[in-house]
C-alpha positions as CSV (number, residue, x, y, z in Angstrom):
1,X,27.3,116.7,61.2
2,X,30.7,114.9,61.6
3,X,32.4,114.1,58.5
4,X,32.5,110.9,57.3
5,X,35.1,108.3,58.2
6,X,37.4,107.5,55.6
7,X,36.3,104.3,53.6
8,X,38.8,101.3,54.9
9,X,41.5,99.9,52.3
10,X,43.7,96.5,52.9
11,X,45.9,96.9,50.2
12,X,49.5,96.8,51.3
13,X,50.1,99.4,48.5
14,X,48.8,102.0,50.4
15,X,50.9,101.4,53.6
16,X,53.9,100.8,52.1
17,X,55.1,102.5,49.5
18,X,57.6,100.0,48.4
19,X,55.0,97.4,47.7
20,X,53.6,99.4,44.7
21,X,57.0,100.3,43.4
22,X,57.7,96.8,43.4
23,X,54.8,95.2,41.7
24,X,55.6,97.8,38.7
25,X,59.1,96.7,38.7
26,X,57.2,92.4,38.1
27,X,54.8,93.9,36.2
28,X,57.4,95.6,34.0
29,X,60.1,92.2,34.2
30,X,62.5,94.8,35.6
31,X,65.1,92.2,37.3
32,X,67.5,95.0,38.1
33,X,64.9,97.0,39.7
34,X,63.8,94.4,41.9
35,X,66.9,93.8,43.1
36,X,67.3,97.4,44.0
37,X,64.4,97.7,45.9
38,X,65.3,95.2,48.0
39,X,69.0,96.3,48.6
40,X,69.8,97.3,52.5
41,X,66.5,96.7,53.9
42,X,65.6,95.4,57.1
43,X,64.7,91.6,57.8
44,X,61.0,92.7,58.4
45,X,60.5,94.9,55.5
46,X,62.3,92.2,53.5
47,X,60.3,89.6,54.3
48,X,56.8,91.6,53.6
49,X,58.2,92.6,49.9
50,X,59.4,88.6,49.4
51,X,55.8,87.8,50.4
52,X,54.3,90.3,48.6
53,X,56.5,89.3,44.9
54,X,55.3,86.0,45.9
55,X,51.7,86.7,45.9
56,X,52.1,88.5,42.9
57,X,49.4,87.2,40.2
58,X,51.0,87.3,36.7
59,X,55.1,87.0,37.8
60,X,55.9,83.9,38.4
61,X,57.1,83.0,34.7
62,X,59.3,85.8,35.3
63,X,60.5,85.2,39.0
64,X,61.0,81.1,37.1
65,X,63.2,83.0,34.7
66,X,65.3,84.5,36.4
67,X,66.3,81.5,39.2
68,X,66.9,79.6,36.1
69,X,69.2,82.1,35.1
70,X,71.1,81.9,37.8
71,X,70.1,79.5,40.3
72,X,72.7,80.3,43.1
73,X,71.1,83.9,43.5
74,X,69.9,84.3,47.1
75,X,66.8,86.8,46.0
76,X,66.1,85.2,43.0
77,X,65.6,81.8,44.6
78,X,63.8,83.4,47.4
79,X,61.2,85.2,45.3
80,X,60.4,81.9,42.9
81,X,59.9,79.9,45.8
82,X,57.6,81.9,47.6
83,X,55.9,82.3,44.3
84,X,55.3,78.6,44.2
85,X,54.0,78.7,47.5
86,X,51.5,81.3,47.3
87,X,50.3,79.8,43.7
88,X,49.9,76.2,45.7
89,X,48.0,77.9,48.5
90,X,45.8,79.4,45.5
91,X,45.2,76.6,44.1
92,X,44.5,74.9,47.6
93,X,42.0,77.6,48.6
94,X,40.9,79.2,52.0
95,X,38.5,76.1,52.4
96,X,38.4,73.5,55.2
97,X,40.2,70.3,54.0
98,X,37.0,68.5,54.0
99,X,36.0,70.8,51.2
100,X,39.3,70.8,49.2
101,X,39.2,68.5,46.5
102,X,41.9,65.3,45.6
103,X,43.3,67.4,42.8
104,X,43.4,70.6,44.9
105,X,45.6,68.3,46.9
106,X,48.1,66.9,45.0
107,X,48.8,70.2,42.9
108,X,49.2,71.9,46.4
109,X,51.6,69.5,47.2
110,X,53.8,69.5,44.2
111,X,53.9,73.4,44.7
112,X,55.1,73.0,48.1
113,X,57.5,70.6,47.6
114,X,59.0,72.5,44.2
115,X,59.8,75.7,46.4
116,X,60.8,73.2,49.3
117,X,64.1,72.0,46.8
118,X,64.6,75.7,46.1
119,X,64.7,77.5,49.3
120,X,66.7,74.2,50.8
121,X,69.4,75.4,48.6
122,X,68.8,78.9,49.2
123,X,69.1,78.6,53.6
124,X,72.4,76.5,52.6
125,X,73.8,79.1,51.1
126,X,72.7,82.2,53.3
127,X,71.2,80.6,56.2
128,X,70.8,83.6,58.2
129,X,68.2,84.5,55.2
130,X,64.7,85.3,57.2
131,X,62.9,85.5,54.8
132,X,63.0,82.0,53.3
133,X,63.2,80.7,56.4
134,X,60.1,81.9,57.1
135,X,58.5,80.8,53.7
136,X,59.5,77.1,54.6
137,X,57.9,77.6,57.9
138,X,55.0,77.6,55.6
139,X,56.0,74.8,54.0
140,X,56.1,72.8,56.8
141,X,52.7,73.8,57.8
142,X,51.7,72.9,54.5
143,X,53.5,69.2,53.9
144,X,52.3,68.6,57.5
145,X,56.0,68.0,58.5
146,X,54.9,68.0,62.1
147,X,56.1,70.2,65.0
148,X,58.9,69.1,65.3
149,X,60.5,69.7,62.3
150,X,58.7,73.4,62.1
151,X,60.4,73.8,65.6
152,X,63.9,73.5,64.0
153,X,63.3,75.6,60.7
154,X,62.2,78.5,63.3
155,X,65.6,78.2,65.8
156,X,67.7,78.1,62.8
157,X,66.5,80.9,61.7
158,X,66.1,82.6,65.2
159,X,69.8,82.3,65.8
160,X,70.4,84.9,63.3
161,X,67.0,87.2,63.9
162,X,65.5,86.3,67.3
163,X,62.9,88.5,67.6
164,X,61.4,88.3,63.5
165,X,58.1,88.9,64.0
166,X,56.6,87.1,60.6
167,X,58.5,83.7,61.4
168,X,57.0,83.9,64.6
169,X,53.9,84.6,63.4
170,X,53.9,81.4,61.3
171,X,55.3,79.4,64.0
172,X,52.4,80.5,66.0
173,X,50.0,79.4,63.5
174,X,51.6,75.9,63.6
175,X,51.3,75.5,67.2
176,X,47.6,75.9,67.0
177,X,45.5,72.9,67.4
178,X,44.7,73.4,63.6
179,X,47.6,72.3,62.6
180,X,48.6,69.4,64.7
181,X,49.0,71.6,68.2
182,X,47.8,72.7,71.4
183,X,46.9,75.7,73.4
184,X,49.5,75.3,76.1
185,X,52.4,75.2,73.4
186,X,50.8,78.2,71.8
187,X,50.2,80.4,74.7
188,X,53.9,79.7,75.8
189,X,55.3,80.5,72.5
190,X,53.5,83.6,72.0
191,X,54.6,84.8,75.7
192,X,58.0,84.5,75.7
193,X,58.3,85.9,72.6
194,X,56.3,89.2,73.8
195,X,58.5,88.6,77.2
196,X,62.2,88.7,76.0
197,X,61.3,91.4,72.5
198,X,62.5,95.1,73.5
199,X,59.7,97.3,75.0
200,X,57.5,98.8,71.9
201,X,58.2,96.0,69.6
202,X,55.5,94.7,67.8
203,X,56.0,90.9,69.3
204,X,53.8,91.5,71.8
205,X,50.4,91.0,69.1
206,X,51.1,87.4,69.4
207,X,49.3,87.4,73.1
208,X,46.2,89.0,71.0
209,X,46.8,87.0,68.1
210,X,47.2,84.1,70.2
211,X,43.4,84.7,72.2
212,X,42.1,85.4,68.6
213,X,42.8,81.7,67.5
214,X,41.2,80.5,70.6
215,X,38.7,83.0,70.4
216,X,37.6,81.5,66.9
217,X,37.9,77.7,67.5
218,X,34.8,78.3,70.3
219,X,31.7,77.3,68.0
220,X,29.5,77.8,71.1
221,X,28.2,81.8,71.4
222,X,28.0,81.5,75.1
223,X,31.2,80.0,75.4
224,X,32.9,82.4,73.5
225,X,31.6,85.5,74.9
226,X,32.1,83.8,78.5
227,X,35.7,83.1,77.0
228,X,36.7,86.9,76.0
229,X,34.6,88.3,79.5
230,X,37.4,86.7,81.8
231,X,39.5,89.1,83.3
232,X,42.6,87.1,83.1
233,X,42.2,87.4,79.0
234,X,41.1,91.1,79.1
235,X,44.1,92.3,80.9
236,X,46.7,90.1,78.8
237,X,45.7,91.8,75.6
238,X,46.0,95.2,77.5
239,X,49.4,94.5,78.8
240,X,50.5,93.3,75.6
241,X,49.2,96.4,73.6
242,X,51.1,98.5,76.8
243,X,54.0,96.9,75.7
244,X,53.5,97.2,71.7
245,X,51.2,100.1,70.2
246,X,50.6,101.6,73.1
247,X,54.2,102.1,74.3
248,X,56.1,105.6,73.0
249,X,59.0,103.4,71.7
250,X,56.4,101.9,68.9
251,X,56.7,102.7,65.2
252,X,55.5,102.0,62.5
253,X,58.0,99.3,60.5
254,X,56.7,96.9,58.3
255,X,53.8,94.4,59.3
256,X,52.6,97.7,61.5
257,X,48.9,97.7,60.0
258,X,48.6,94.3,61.3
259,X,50.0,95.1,64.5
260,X,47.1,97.5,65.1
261,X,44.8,95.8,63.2
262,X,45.1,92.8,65.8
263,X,44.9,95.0,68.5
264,X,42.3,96.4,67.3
265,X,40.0,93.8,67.0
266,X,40.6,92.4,70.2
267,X,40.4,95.1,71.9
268,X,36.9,95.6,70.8
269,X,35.5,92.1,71.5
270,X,37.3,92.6,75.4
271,X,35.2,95.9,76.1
272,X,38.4,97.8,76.1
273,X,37.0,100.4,73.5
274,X,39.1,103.6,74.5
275,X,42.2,101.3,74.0
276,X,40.9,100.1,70.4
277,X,39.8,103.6,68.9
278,X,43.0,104.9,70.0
279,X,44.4,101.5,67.2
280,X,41.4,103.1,64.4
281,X,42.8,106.9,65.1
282,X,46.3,105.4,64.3
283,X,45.0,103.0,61.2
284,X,43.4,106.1,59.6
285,X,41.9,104.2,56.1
286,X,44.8,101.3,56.4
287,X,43.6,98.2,57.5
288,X,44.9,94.2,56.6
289,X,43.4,90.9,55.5
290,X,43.9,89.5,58.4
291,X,42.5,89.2,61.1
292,X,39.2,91.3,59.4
293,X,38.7,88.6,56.9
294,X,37.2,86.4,60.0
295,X,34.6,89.0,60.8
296,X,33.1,90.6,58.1
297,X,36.4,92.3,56.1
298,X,35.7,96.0,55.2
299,X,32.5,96.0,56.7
300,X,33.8,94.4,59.9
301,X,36.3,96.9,60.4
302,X,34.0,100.0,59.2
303,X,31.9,98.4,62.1
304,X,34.0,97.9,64.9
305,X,35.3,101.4,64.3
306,X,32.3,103.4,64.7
307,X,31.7,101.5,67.8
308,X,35.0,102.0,69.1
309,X,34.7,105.2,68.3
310,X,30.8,105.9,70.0
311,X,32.4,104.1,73.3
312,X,35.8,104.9,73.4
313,X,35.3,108.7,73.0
314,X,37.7,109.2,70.2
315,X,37.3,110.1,66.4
């Protein structure tokens, strides 16, 4: 008998390291070693740890503490920002807006436009900052401040980091018809991002990232099977992974276990099944929220890899 697979986590702790050594350092109100961990690291890596303070249940009195201490510090205003952010989204929920009540609303709101003042003052001061460029990316999705204005807060913060893969994720997101956009704008963004990154970047998941929001708005079965069967879609996705985590040049940075995840997924619901165990061997136990929240979380990706791995003749 084979031995089992190894049960699937998607906590970020177990992928990166840093993340667990940085919720102790909020859990423990251990400003200096905060700051230390994030000292000299890269914009993506950054960015995941300002996220991942942000989301941090329990901190933000702490994170509100410290900006008020000192209210011109770049990772202090950061990190209460995107605190106030994630707690409006909380408070929002994952629901449709027809299910989201008044109150839900206007708390959301507030939240939004609290850590808009903050990280205002925070891209004047350092406005090659990508991380809280990217976090009011999300604020502008949030406020509904259009596309146009979501446009700008991306090339401001492209002209410093061109190719940063978690404002152009968000970007992405904002071009969908979802929120106020269309395919055509989506598609275009997400290909000449993949186009002009360096061979065995991780850019290129926006092409799959980009066919799994189409993918999803198509309520009809038929449709949507017909959708990921044409040819045109199935080889995108494999040129993009050719170009990402299939290329030799690939490693694994920060956001990686997304990457694959993405890849991944898509790979499976194009048929391309050698090409997605290949993504499971690399994943191990590591997966993300997103995108295996939209079909079936754990058990989706549990799933989806023993079926990769029947077809695709890997293990």
């Amino acid at each position: 008998m084979p031995a089992p697979l190894p049960a699937p986590t998607f906590d970020a702790g177990a992928a990166y390291p840093e993340v667990n050594d940085l919720r102790k350092a909020l859990d423990a109100a251990d400003w200096p070693a905060v700051q230390a961990l994030f000292a000299d690291r890269d914009p993506a890596l950054h960015t995941l740890l300002v996220r991942e303070a942000g989301d941090h249940v329990g901190s933000g009195a702490f994170l509100h503490h410290v900006y008020d201490d000192d209210p011109t510090d770049q990772l202090a205003g950061t990190l209460h920002g995107t605190h106030l952010i994630c707690d409006g989204w909380r408070i929002r929920s994952a629901d449709r807006a027809r299910h989201v009540s008044r109150s839900q609303f206007d708390q959301f709101h507030e939240h939004l436009r609290r850590a808009e003042q903050v990280l205002i003052d925070v891209t004047a001061r350092y406005p090659d900052d990508p991380s809280a460029w990217t976090e009011r990316l999300a604020i502008a999705r949030g406020l509904e401040l259009g596309q146009s204005e979501a446009r700008r807060r991306y090339d401001r913060l492209a002209h410093h980091h061109p190719h940063h893969l978690p404002a152009q994720t968000s970007l992405l997101q904002q071009l969908c018809p979802k929120w106020s956009g269309d395919w055509d704008r989506m598609f275009a963004f997400a290909r000449e991002c993949a186009r002009t990154a360096p061979d065995g970047a991780p850019n290129a998941v926006l092409i799959a990232d980009a066919h799994l929001e189409r993918w999803l708005d198509i309520d009809d079965d038929q449709e949507s099977a017909d959708y990921l069967a044409q040819p045109a879609v199935i080889d995108e996705i494999a040129q993009a992974a050719e170009r990402s985590v299939l290329h030799p040049a690939f490693t694994h940075g920060a956001g990686w276990v997304w990457v694959r995840s993405t890849f991944a997924l898509m790979l499976c619901l194009t048929d391309q099944w050698a090409a997605a165990a290949t993504q499971f061997t690399a994943l191990g136990n590591l997966g993300s929220k997103y995108p295996w929240n939209y079909v079936g979380g754990v058990d989706g990706f549990t799933e989806y890899r023993a079926e990769a791995y029947a077809k695709g003749g890997q293990s």
